[in-house]
GUPA-93085 format. One record per residue (C-alpha): residue number from 0; residue in three letters; x, y, z. Coordinates in steps of 0.25 Angstrom, whole numbers, plus 2048, in hexadecimal, padded with zeros to 3 digits. Layout:
<NUM,'ALA',<X,Y,Z>>
...
end
This chain:
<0,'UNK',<D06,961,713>>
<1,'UNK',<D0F,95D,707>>
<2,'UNK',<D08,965,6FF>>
<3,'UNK',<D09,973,709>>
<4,'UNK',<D18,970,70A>>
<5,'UNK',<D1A,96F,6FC>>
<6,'UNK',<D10,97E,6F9>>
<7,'UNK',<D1B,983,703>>
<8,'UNK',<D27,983,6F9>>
<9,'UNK',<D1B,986,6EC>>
<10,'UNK',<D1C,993,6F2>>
<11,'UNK',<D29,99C,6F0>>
<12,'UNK',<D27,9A5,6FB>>
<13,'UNK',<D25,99B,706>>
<14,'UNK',<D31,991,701>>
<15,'UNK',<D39,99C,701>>
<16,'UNK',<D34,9A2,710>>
<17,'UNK',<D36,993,714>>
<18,'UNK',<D44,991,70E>>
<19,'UNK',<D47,99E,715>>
<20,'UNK',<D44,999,723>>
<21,'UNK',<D4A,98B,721>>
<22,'UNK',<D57,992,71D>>
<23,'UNK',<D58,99C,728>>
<24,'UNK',<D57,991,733>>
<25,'UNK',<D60,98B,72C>>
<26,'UNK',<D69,995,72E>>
<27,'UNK',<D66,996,73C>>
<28,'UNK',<D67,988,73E>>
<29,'UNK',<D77,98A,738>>
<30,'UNK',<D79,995,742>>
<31,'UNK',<D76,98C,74D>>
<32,'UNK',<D81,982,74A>>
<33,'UNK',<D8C,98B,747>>
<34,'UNK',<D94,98E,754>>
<35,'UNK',<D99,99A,75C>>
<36,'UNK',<DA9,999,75A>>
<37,'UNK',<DB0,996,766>>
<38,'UNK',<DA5,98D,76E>>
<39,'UNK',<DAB,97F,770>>
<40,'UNK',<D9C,977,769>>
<41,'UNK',<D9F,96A,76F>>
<42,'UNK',<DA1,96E,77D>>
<43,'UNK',<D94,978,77B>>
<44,'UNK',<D8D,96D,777>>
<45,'UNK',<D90,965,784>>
<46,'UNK',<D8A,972,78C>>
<47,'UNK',<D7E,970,785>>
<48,'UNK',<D7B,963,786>>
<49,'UNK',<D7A,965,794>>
<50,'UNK',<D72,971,795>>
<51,'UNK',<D6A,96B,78B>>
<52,'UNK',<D5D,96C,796>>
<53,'UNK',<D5E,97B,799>>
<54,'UNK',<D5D,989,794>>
<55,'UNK',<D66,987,78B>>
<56,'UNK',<D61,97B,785>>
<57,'UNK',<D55,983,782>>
<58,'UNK',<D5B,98E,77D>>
<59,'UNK',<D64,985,773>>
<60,'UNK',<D57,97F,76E>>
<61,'UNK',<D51,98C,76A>>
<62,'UNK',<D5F,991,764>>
<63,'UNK',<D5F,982,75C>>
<64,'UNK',<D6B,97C,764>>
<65,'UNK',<D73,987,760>>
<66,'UNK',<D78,98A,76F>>
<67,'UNK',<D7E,97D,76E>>
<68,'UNK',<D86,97F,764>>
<69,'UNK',<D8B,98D,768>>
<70,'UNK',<D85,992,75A>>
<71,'UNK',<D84,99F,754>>
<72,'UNK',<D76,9A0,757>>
<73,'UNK',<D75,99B,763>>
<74,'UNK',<D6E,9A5,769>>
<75,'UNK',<D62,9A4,75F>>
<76,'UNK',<D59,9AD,760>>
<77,'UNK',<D55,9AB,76E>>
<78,'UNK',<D5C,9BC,76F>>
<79,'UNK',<D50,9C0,764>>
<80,'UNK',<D44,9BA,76D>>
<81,'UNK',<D4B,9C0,779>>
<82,'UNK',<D4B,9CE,772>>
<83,'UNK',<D3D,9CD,76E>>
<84,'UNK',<D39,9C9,77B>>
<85,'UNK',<D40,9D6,780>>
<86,'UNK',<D3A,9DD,776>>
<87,'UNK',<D2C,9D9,778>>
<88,'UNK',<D2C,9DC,786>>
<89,'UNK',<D31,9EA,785>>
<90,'UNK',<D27,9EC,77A>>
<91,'UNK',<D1E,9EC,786>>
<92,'UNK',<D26,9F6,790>>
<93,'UNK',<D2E,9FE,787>>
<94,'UNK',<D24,A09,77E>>
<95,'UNK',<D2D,A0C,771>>
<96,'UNK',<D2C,9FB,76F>>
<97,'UNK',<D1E,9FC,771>>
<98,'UNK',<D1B,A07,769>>
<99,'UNK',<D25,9FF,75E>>
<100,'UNK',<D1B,9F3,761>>
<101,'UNK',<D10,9F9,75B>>
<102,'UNK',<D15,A00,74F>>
<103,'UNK',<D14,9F6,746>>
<104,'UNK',<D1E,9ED,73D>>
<105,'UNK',<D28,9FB,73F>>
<106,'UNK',<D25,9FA,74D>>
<107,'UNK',<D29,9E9,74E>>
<108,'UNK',<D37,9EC,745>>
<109,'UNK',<D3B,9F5,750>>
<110,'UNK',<D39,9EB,75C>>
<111,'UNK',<D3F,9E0,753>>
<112,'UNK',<D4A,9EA,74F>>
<113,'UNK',<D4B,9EB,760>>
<114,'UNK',<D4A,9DB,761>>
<115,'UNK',<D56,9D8,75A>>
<116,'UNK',<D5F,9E4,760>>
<117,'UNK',<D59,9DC,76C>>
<118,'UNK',<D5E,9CF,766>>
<119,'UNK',<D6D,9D3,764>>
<120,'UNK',<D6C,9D7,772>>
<121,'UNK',<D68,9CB,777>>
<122,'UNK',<D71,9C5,76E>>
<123,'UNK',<D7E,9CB,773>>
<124,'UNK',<D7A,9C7,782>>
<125,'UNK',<D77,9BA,781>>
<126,'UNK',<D82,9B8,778>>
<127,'UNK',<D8D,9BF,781>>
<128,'UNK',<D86,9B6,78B>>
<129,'UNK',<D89,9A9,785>>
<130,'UNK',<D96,9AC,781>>
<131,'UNK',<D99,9B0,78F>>
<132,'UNK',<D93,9A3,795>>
<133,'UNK',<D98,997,789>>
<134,'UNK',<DA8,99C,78E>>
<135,'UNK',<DA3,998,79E>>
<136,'UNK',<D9B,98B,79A>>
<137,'UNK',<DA3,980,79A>>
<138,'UNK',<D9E,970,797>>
<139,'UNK',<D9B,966,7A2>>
<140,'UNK',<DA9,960,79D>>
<141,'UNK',<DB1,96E,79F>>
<142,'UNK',<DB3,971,791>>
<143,'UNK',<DB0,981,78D>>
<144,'UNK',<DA5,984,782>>
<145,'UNK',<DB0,992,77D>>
<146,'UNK',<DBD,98E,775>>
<147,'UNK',<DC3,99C,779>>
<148,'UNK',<DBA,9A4,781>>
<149,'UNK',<DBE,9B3,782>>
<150,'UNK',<DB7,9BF,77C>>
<151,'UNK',<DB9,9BA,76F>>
<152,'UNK',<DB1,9B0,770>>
<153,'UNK',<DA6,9B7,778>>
<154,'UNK',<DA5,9C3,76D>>
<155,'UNK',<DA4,9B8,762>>
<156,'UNK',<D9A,9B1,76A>>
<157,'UNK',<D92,9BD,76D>>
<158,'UNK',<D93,9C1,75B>>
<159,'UNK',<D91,9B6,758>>
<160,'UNK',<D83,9B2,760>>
<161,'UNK',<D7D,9C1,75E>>
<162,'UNK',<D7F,9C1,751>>
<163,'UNK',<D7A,9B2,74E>>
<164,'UNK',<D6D,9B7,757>>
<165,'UNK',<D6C,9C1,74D>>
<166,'UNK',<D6B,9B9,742>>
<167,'UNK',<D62,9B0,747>>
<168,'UNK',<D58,9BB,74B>>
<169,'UNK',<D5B,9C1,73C>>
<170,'UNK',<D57,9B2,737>>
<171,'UNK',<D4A,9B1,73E>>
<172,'UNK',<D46,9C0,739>>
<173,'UNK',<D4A,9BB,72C>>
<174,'UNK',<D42,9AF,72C>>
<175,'UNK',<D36,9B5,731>>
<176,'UNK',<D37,9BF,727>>
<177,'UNK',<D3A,9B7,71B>>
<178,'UNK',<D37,9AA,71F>>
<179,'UNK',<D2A,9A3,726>>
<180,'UNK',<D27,9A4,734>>
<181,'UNK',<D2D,9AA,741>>
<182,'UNK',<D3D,9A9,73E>>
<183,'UNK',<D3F,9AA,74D>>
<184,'UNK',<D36,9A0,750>>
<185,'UNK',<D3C,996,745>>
<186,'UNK',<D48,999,749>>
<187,'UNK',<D45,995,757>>
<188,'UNK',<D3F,988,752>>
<189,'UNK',<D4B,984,749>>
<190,'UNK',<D52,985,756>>
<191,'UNK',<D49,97C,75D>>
<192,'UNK',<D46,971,752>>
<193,'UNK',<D54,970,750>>
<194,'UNK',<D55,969,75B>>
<195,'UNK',<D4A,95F,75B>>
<196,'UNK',<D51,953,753>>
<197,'UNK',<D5B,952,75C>>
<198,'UNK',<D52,954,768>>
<199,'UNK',<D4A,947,764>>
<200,'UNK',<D56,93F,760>>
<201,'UNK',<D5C,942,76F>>
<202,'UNK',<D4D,93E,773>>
<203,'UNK',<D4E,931,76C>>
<204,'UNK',<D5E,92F,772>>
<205,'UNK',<D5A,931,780>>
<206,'UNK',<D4E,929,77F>>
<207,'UNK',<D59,91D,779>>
<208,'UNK',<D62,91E,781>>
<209,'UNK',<D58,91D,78D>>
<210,'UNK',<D59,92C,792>>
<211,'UNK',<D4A,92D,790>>
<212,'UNK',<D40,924,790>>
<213,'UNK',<D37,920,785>>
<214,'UNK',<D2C,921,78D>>
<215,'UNK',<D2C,930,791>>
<216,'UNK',<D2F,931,77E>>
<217,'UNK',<D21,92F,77C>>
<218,'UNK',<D1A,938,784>>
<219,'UNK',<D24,942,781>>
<220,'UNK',<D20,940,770>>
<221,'UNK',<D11,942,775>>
<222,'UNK',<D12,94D,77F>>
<223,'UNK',<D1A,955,774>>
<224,'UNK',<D0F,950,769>>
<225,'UNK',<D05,956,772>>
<226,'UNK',<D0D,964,775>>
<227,'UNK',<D0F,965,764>>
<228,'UNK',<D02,963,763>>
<229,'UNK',<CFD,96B,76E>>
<230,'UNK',<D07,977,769>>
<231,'UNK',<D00,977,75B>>
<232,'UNK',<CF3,977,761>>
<233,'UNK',<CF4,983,769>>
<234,'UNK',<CFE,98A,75F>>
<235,'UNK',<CF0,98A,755>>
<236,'UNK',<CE5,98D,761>>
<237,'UNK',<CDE,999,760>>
<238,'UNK',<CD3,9A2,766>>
<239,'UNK',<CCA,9A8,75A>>
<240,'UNK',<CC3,9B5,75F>>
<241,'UNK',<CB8,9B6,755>>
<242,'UNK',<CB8,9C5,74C>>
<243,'UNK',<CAC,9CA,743>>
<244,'UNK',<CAE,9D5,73B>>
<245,'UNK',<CA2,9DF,738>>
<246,'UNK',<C9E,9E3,72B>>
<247,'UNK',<CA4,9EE,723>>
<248,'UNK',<CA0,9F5,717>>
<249,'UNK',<CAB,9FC,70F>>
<250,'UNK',<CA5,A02,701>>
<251,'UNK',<C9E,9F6,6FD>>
<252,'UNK',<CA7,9EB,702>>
<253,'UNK',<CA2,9E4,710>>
<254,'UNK',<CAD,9E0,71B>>
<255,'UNK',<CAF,9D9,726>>
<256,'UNK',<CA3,9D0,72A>>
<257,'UNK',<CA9,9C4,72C>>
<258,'UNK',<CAC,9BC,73B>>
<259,'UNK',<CBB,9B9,73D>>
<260,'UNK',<CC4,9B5,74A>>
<261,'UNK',<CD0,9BD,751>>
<262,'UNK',<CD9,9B0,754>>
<263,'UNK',<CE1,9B0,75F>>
<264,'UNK',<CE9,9A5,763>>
<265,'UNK',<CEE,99E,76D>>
<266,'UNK',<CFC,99E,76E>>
<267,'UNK',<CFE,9AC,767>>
<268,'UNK',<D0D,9AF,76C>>
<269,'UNK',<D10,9A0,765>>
<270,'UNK',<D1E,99B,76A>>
<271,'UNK',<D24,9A9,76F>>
<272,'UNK',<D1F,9AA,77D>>
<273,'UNK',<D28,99D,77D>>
<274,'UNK',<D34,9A1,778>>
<275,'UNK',<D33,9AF,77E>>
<276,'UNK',<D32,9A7,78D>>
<277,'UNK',<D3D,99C,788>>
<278,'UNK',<D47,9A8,788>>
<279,'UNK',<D42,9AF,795>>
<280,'UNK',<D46,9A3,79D>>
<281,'UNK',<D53,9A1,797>>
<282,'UNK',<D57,9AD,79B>>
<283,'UNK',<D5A,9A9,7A9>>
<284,'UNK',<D63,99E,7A5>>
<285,'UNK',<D68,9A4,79A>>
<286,'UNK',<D6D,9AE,7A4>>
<287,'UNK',<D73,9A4,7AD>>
<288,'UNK',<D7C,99E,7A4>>
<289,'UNK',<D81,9AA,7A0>>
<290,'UNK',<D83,9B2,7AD>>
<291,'UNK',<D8A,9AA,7B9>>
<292,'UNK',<D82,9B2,7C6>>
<293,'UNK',<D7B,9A8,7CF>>
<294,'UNK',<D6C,9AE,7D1>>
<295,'UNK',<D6C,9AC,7C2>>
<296,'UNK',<D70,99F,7C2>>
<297,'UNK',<D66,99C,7CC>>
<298,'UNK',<D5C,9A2,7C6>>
<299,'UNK',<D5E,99B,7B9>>
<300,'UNK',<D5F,98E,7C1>>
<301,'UNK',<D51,991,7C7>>
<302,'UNK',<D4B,994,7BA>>
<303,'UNK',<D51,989,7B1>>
<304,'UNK',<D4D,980,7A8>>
<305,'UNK',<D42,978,7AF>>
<306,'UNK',<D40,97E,7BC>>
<307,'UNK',<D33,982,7C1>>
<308,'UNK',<D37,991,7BE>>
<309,'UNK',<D3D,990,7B1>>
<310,'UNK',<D2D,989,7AD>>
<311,'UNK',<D26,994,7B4>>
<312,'UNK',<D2E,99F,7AE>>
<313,'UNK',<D2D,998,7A1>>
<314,'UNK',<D1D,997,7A0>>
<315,'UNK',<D1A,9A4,7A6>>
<316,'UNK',<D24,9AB,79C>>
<317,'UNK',<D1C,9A3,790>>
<318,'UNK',<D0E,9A9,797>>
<319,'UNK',<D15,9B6,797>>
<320,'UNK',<D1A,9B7,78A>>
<321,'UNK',<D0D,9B3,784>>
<322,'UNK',<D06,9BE,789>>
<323,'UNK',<D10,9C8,786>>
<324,'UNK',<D14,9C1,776>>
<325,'UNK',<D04,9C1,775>>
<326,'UNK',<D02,9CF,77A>>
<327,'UNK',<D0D,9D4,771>>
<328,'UNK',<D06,9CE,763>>
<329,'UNK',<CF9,9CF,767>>
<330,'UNK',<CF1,9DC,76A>>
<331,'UNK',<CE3,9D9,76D>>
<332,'UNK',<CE1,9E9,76C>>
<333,'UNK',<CE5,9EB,75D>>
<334,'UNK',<CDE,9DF,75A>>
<335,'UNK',<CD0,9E3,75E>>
<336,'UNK',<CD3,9F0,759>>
<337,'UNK',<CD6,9EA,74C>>
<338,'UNK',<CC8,9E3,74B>>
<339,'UNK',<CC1,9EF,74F>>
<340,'UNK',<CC6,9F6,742>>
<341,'UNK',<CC2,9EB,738>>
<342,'UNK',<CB4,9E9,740>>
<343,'UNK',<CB7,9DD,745>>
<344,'UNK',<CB2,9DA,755>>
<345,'UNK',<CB0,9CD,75B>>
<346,'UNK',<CA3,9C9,760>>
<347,'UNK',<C9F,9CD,76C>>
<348,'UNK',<CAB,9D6,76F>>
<349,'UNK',<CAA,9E6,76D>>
<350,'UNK',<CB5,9EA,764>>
<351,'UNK',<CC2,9F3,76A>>
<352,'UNK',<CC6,9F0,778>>
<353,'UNK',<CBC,9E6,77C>>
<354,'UNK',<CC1,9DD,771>>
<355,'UNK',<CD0,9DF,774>>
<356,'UNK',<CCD,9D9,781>>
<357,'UNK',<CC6,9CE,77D>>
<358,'UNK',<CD2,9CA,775>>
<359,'UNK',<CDC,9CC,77E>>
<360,'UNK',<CD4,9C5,788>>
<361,'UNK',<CD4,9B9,77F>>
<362,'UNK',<CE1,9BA,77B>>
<363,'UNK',<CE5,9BB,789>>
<364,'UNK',<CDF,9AE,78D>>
<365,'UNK',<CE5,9A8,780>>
<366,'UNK',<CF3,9AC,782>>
<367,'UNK',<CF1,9A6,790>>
<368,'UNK',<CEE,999,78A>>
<369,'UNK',<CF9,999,780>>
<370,'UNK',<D04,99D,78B>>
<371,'UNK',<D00,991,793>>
<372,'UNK',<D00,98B,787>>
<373,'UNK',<D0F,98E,783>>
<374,'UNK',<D13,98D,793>>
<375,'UNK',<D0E,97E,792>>
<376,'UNK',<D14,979,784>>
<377,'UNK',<D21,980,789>>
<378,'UNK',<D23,97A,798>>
<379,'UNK',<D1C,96E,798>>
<380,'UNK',<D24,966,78D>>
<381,'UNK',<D30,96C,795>>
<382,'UNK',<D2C,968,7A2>>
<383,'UNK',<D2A,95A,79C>>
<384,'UNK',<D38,959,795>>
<385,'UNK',<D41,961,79E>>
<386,'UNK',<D3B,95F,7AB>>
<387,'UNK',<D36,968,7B7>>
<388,'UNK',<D3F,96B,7C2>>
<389,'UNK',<D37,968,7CC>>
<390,'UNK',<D42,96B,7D8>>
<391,'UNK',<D41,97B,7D3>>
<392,'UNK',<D32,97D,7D9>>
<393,'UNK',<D34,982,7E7>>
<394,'UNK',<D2F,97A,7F4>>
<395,'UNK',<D2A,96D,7ED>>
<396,'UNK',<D35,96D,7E2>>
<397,'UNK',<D3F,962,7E9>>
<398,'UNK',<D34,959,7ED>>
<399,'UNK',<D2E,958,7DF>>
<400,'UNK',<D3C,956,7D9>>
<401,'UNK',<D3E,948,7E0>>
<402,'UNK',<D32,944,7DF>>
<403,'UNK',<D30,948,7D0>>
<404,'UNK',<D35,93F,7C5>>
<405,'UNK',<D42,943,7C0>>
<406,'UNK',<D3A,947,7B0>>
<407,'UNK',<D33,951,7B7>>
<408,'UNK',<D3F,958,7BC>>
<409,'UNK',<D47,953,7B0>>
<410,'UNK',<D3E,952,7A5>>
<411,'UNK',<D41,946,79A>>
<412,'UNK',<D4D,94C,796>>
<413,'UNK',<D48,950,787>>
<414,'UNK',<D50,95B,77F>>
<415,'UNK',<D49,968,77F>>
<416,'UNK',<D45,968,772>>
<417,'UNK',<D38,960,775>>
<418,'UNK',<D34,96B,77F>>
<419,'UNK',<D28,973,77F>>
<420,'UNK',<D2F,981,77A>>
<421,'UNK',<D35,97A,76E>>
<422,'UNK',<D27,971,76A>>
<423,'UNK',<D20,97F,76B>>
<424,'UNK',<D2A,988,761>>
<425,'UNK',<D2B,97D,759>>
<426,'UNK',<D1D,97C,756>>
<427,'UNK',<D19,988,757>>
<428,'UNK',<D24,98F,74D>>
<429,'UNK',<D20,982,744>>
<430,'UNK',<D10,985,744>>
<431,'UNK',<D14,994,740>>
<432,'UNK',<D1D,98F,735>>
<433,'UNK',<D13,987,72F>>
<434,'UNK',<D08,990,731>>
<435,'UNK',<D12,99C,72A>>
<436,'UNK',<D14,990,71F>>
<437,'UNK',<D04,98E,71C>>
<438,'UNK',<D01,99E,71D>>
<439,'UNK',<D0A,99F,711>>
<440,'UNK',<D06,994,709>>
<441,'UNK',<CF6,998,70B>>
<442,'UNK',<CFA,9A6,70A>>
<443,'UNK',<CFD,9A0,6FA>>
<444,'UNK',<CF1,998,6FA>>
<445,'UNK',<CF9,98A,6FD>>
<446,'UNK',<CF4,97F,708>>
<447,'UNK',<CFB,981,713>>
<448,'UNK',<CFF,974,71C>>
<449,'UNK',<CF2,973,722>>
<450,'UNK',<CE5,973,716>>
<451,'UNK',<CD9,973,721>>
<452,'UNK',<CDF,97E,72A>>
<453,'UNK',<CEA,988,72B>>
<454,'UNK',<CF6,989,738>>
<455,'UNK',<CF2,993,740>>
<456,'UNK',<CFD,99B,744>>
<457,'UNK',<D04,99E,74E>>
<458,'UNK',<D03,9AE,74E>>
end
């Protein structure tokens, strides 16, 4: 292990892609600190504290506590995800983005040119949106989060968060581009591991000061082990489809011949189906506090954090989402058409259309498992933590709630940083930085960090 980490900085190209990233989140990591001018921190900081268990508590882990603090990037880049999430699903309905879909790298620039238009839009409405609902929200003490709220504060708000969105979604471009790994994905999980010191030193606080027991410690410590463990483990499963190639003779050279495997893993959308379904329902809440109508308000009530809804709309979302990411980057179709031109079949199966359907068939049944997968590792470390409102299912919910413990309602009261969302971008976004890492360094004939095998990655 020593030895790979110190290969990484022999090399010059990947200390400096390394150095790049570092310093760009570093940059990030500024912007969330620096306030908007005019927000009053200390009574923000009370608002938070107490909506620390709700939407908004997960949206300030993602955007690294920077809703908090009223930053200039507080939105993050949650707009991106949502335009691309937009994007995607026209590509579907709308022909001209269809078209754009399959012309190649030229074709990808243009829908990306689109996602960021669709970026500054998002950005512009949450951010008048926000503006809009910090001058109404006032602490539990009475004190307002808005200096002097007026129109120049909601135009300075509204500049100031687009254009900090902007320069987030600039950053993970760049560091994607320049640096190693998915920039929006390591953007995200600098956001989510900021956090995570402070997590456990609250953990420990509570469990001193007698909040929480050190009983319930333990088995938390091993349930989380066993969820790492089990992430990693599914993260590198794979279903290989055996390929052999038939024997070609070009002049007097001799190709093909040999036996190889179409890999197809099991979790192929990796962490996005996740963050995709994180922002749908958020929408609803998000909405609520922004718009004062009452069947909103009820609506969001019904489908809150830890109502029976909220999970039902959460893992089917995830399911959906996995299908419709894995649809998008996988074609069945062009990939037995590939194999058909380089002679390659696999047993068994008649080349064309049959074998498109075996592949599909398969990856269908794979995708299945790794939705349920990704539905499990999100809820159930949530439903542990945060509780399930039990009083929310209809005929039998007020009997089980008095007769229910008050953890299963409640849950034990951890921050949200341990939850299943978090566990499953942190270690996923860290397996495909290391995997990113050791391509480069066997890519120049180095040992990577592991010497009897090599990480397979995530895409």
């Amino acid at each position: 292990m020593i030895d790979s980490f110190r290969n990484i900085f022999a090399i010059p190209e990947l200390r400096k892609r390394i150095a790049f990233t570092f310093a760009l989140l570093a940059v990030y990591r500024v912007g969330c600190v620096l306030p908007v001018p005019g927000v009053n921190p200390d009574a923000l900081i009370e608002v938070m504290a107490a909506a620390r268990q709700t939407m908004l508590g997960f949206l300030n882990t993602f955007t690294g506590g920077s809703i908090e603090r009223a930053a200039i990037f507080a939105l993050g880049i949650m707009p991106y995800i949502t335009s691309s999430i937009i994007l995607q699903l026209l590509t579907v309905v709308v022909p001209y983005l269809e078209k754009l879909s399959k012309e190649g790298e030229l074709g990808r620039r243009k829908i990306t040119q689109y996602t960021r238009y669709g970026t500054l839009v998002v950005s512009l409405i949450q951010s008048a949106g926000i503006s809009f609902t910090i001058e109404r929200v006032t602490t539990p003490g009475g004190m307002s989060l808005v200096n002097n709220p007026g129109w120049g504060f909601r135009l300075m708000t509204i500049l100031t968060l687009t254009t900090g969105c902007a320069f987030v979604m600039w950053l993970g471009e760049q560091i994607s581009e320049r640096g190693i790994g998915n920039g929006i994905s390591l953007i995200i999980f600098a956001g989510i591991v900021i956090g995570l010191p402070s997590a456990i030193a609250s953990t420990f606080t509570k469990m001193q000061t007698g909040q929480l027991s050190p009983i319930l410690i333990a088995p938390l410590v091993v349930f989380m082990t066993l969820v790492t463990a089990f992430i990693v483990f599914m993260e590198r499963a794979q279903r290989r489809i055996p390929v052999q190639y038939a024997k070609r003779v070009v002049g007097r050279k001799v190709y093909g011949g040999q036996n190889t495997y179409l890999p197809l893993r099991v979790n192929t959308g990796g962490v996005i189906p996740v963050i995709f379904a994180s922002s749908v329902v958020m929408v609803f809440p998000t909405l609520a506090g922004l718009v004062d109508w009452e069947p909103l308000q009820r609506t969001a009530e019904i489908i809150s954090w830890g109502q029976p809804l909220y999970y039902l709309i959460y893992i089917t979302t995830i399911i959906f989402f996995c299908y419709f990411y894995v649809s998008i980057i996988f074609n069945p179709q062009d990939t037995a058409e590939n194999m058909r031109k380089y002679g390659g079949f696999i047993p068994g199966i008649r080349s064309g259309r049959r074998t498109a359907e075996y592949i599909d068939k398969i990856l269908t049944r794979l995708t299945l498992i790794g939705s349920l997968y990704l539905a499990a590792v999100s809820v159930l470390p949530e439903l542990m933590l945060f509780g399930f409102k039990v009083s929310g299912l209809p005929f039998i919910g007020d009997t089980l709630d008095r007769v229910a413990p008050d953890w299963i309602s409640q849950g034990m009261g951890i921050d949200f940083y341990f939850g299943g969302t978090s566990l499953l971008i942190i270690v996923g976004v860290a397996m495909d930085f290391v995997q990113q890492v050791e391509s480069q360094l066997v890519m120049r004939n180095y040992d990577g960090f592991l010497k009897k095998g090599r990480v397979r990655g995530r895409r």
